[in-house]
Wavefront OBJ file of the C-alpha trace (Angstrom):
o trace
v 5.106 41.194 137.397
v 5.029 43.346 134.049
v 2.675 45.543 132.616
v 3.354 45.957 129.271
v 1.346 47.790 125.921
v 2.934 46.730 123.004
v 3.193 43.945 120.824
v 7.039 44.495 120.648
v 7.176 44.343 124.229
v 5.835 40.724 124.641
v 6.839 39.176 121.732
v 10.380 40.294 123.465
v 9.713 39.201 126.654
v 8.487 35.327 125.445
v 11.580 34.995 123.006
v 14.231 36.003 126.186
v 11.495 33.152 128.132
v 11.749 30.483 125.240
v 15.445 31.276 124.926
v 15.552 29.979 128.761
v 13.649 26.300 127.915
v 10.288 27.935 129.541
v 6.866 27.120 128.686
v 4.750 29.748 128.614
v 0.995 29.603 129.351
v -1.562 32.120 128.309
v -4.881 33.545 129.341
v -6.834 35.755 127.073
v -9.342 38.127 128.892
v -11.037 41.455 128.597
v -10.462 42.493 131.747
v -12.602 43.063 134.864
v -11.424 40.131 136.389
v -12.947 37.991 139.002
v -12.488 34.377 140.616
v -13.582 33.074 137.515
v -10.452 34.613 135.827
v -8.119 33.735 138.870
v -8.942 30.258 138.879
v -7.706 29.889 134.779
v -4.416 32.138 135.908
v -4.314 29.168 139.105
v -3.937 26.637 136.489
v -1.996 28.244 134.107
v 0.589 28.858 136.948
v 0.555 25.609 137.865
v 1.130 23.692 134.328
v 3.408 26.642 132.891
v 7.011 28.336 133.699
v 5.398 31.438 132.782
v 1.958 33.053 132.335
v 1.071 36.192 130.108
v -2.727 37.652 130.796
v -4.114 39.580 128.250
v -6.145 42.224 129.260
v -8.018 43.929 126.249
v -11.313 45.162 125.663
v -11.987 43.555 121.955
v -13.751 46.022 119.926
v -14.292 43.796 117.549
v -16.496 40.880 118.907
v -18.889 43.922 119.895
v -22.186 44.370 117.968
v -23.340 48.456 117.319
v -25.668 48.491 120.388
v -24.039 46.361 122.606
v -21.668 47.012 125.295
v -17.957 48.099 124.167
v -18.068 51.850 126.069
v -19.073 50.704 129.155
v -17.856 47.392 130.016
v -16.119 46.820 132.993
v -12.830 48.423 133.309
v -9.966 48.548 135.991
v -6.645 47.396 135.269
v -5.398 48.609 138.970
v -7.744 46.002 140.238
v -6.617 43.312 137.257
v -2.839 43.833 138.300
v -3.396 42.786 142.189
v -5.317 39.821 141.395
v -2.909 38.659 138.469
v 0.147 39.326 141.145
v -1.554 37.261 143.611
v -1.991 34.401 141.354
v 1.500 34.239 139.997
v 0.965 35.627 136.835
v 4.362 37.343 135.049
v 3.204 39.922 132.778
v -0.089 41.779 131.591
v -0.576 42.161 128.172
v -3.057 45.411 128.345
v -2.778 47.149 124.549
v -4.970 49.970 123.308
v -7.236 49.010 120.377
v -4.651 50.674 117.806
v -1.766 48.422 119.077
v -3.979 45.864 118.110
v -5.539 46.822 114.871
v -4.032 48.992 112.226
v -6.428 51.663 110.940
v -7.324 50.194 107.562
v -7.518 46.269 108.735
v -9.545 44.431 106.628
v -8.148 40.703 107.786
v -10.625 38.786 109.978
v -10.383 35.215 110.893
v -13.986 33.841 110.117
v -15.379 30.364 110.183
v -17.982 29.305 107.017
v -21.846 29.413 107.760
v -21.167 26.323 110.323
v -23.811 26.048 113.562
v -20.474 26.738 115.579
v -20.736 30.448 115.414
v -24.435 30.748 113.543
v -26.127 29.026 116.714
v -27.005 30.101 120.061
v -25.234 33.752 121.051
v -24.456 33.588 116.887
v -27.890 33.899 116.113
v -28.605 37.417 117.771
v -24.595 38.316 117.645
v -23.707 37.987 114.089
v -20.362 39.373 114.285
v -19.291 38.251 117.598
v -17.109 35.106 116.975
v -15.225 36.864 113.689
v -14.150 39.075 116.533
v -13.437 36.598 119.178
v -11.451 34.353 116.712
v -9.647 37.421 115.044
v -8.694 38.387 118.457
v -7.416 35.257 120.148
v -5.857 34.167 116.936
v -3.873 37.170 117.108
v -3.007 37.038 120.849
v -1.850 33.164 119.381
v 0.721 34.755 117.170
v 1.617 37.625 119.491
v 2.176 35.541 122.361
v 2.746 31.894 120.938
v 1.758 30.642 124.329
v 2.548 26.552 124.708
v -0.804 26.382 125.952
v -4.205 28.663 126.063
v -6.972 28.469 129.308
v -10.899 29.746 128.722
v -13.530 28.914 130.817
v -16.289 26.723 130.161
v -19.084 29.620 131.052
v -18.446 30.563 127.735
v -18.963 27.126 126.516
v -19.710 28.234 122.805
v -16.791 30.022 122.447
v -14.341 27.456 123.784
v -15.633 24.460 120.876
v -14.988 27.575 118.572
v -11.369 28.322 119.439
v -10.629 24.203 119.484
v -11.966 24.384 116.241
v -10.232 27.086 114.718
v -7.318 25.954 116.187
v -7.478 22.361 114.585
v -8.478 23.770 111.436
v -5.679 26.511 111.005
v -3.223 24.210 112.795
v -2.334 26.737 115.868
v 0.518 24.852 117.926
v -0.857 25.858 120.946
v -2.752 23.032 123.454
v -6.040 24.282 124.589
v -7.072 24.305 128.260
v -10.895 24.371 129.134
v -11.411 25.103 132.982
v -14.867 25.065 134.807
v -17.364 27.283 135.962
v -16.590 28.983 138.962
v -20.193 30.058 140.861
v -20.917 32.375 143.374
v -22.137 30.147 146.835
v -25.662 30.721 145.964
v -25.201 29.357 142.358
v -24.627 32.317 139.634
v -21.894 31.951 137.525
v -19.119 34.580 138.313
v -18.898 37.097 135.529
v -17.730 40.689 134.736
v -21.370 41.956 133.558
v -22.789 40.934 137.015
v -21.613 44.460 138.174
v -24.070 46.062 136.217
v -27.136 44.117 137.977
v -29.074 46.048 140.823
v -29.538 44.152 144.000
v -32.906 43.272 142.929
v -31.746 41.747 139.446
v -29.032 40.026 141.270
v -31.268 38.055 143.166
v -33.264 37.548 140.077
v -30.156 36.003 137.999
v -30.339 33.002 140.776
v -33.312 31.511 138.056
v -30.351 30.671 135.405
v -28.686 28.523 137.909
v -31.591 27.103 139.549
v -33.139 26.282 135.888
v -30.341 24.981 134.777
v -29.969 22.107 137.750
v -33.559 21.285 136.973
v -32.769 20.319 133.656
v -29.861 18.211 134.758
v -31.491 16.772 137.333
v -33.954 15.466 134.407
v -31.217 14.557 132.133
v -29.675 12.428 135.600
v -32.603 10.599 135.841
v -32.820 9.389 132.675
v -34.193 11.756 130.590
v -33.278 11.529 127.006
v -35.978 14.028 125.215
v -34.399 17.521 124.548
v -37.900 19.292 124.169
v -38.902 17.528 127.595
v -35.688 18.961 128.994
v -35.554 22.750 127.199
v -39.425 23.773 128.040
v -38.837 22.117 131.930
v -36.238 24.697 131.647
v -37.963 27.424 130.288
v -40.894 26.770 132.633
v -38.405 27.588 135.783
v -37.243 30.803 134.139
v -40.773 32.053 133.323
v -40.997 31.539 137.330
v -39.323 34.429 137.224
v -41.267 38.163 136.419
v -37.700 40.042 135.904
v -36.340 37.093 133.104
v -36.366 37.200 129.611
v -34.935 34.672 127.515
v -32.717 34.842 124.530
v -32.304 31.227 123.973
v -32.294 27.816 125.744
v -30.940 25.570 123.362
v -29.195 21.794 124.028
v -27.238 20.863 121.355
v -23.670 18.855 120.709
v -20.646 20.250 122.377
v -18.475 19.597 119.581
v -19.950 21.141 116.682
v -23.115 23.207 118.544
v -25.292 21.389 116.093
v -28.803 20.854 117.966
v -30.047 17.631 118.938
v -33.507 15.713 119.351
v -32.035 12.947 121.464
v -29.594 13.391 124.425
v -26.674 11.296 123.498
v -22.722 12.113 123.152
v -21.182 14.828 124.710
v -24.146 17.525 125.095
v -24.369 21.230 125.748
v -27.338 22.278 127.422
v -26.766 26.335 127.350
v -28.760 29.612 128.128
v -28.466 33.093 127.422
v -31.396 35.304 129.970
v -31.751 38.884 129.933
v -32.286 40.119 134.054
v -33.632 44.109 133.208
v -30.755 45.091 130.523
v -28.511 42.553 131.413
v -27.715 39.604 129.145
v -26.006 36.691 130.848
v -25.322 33.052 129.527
v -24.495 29.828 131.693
v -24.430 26.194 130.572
v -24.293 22.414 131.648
v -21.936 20.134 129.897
v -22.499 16.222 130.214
v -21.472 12.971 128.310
v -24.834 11.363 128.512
l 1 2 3 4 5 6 7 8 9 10 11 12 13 14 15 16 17 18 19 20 21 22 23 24 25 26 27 28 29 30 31 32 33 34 35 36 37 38 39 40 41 42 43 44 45 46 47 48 49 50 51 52 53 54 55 56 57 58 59 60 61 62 63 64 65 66 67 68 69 70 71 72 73 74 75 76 77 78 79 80 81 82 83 84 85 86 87 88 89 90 91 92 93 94 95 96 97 98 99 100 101 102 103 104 105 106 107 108 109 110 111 112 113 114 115 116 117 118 119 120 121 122 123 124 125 126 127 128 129 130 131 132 133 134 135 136 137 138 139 140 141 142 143 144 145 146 147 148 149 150 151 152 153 154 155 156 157 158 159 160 161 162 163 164 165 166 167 168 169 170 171 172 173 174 175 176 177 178 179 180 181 182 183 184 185 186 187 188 189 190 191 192 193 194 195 196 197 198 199 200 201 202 203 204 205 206 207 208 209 210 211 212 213 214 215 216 217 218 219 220 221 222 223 224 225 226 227 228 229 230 231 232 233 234 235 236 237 238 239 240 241 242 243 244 245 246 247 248 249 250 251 252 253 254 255 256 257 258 259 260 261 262 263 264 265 266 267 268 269 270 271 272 273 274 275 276 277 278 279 280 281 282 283
């Protein structure tokens, strides 16, 4: 497996691949990775001839106070687990491979409830960076096809999005969420939780089965559903809530009445810690 820095390098590497007949599969990350990760590298591996894992910190999907200096880092670690799954080469640039010094070209959507709702509303500039970002990775890479996880359920209907609307030739590949065995969805900021928040996080999950459980039976209401929700998390001393929202998956427009393909999604501060997690369900 390769390690590789520049932009040069892979482009390269996929042309000598494509030259060969392979497809090439692709999965963006920032790094830190974690079963979560493994299992979109597992698929990739399986549907592709070859897989390229980006491993970049995005500096520009980061608001001023969030957390950009001291997020998760450890490529050593990355490299073992990417080996292991069958990946064939890390993409791991610095933030100047990736972005000249006076860049001024963004890829942003218009004032659509796609990026304006749920993590859009308190992180403004988050999905100019997350599009900018994988668009680029698009061109650098011109992966066949692209796996994200649906944890980050927001961000996946963005990239299908912006990938229908700028006409991307690359097949998107949404994978599930891949828990922990008592429930919490596997992600790079749980390292920054004490033992005590840890156990605390369990409410997302467990609120989050409550509300399916209602939506199961029959359920239709989304204020019935959202405060039955809410009412589990305020169970909970160390939880704050950002948002629980339900709205539809497709265009993260909110609904009054279950119906379609819905996204029922959270985001809860545990002490300083923000984490999301999410349902999806044809009801």
């Amino acid at each position: 497996m390769q390690i590789v820095k520049t932009v040069e390098e892979v482009r390269a590497q996929v042309k000598a691949w494509k030259k060969e007949g392979l497809s090439v599969g692709l999965v963006p990350t920032m790094g830190y990775l974690h079963e979560g990760h493994k299992s979109l590298i597992d698929r990739a591996v399986k549907e592709n001839d070859r897989v390229v894992v980006s491993d970049f910190v995005n500096p520009t999907q980061f608001g001023p106070n969030e957390d950009l200096a001291t997020y998760p880092r450890d490529l050593d670690r990355d490299a073992k687990l990417c080996e292991e799954a069958g990946a064939d080469l890390i993409f791991n640039p610095e933030p100047e491979n990736m972005y000249a010094k006076d860049a001024c070209t963004y890829i942003t959507m218009e004032d659509v409830s796609l990026t304006k709702n749920l993590c859009g509303k308190t992180r403004p500039i988050h999905f100019r960076g997350v599009c900018t970002v994988v668009g680029k990775l698009f061109l650098i890479v011109a992966p066949d096809r692209a796996y994200f996880g649906q944890k980050d359920a927001q961000q996946l209907a963005v990239i299908k999005r912006m990938v229908r609307d700028l006409n991307f030739d690359v097949e998107i590949v949404g994978c599930p969420i891949i828990r922990e065995e008592d429930g919490l969805a596997k992600s790079s900021r749980n390292t920054y939780l004490s033992a005590e928040e840890r156990q605390a996080a369990l409410i997302l999950s467990k609120s989050l089965n409550k509300g399916r459980k209602l939506v199961e039976a029959g359920e239709r209401d989304a204020k019935t559903v959202i405060k039955a929700i809410e009412d589990e998390i305020a169970t909970e001393p160390m939880a704050k809530i950002d948002y629980v929202q339900i709205v539809n998956f497709d265009n993260i427009e909110d609904i009054d009445t279950l119906t379609g393909n819905i996204l029922c999604a959270m985001a809860v501060y545990i002490g300083k810690t923000r984490l999301i997690d999410n349902f999806i369900m044809e009801v």
